[in-house]
C-alpha positions in Angstrom: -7.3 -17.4 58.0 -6.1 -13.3 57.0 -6.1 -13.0 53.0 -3.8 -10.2 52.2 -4.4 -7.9 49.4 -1.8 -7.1 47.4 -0.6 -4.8 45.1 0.0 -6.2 41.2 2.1 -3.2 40.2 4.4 -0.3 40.9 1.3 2.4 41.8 0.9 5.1 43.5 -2.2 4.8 46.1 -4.6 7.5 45.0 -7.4 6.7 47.6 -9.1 4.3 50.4 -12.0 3.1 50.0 -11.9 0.9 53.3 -10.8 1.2 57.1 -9.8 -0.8 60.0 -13.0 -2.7 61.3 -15.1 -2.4 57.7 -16.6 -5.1 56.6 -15.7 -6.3 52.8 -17.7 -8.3 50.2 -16.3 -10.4 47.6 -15.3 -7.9 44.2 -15.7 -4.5 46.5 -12.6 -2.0 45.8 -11.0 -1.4 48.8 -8.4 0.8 47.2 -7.9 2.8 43.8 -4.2 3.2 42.6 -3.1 5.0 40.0 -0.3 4.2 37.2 0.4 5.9 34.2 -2.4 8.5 34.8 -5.0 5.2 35.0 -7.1 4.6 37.7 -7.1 1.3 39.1 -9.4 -0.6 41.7 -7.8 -3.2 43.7 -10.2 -5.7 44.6 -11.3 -7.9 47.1 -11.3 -11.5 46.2 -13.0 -12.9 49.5 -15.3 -11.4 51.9 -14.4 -10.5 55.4 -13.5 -7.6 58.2 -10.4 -5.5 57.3 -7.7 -5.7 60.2 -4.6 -3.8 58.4 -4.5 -1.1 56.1 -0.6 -1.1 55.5 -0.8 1.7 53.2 -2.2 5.9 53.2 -3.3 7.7 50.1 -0.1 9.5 48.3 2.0 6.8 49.1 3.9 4.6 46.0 3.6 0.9 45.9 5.6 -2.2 44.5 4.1 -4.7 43.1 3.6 -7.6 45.4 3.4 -5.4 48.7 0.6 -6.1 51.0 -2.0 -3.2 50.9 -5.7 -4.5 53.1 -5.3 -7.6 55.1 -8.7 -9.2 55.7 -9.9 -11.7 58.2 
């Protein structure tokens, strides 16, 4: 089953911390945004292999879009 990570907030994505094929643990950022000059790490909540990364650093975010999908 994929668990999709998802973004809680209009951000803009300052960097990736994960790639196609990487291997995620439970709690390991695997993205940090940034909103109103504040760094924030999107977390994993499960473990597993990343199969999508559906976004690239620069790019702005709304809140519910899909960032990592794991499987």
């Amino acid at each position: 089953m994929a668990e999709q990570i998802r973004a809680e907030m209009v951000a803009n994505v300052l960097s990736l911390l994960v790639s196609s094929g990487d291997r995620v643990e439970p709690g390991q950022a695997v993205v940090i945004m940034e909103s109103m000059k504040m760094e924030i790490p999107v977390l994993a909540e499960h473990g597993g292999t990343v199969t999508t990364v559906s976004v690239a650093e620069g790019d702005v975010v709304q809140e519910g879009d899909v960032i990592v999908e794991l499987s």
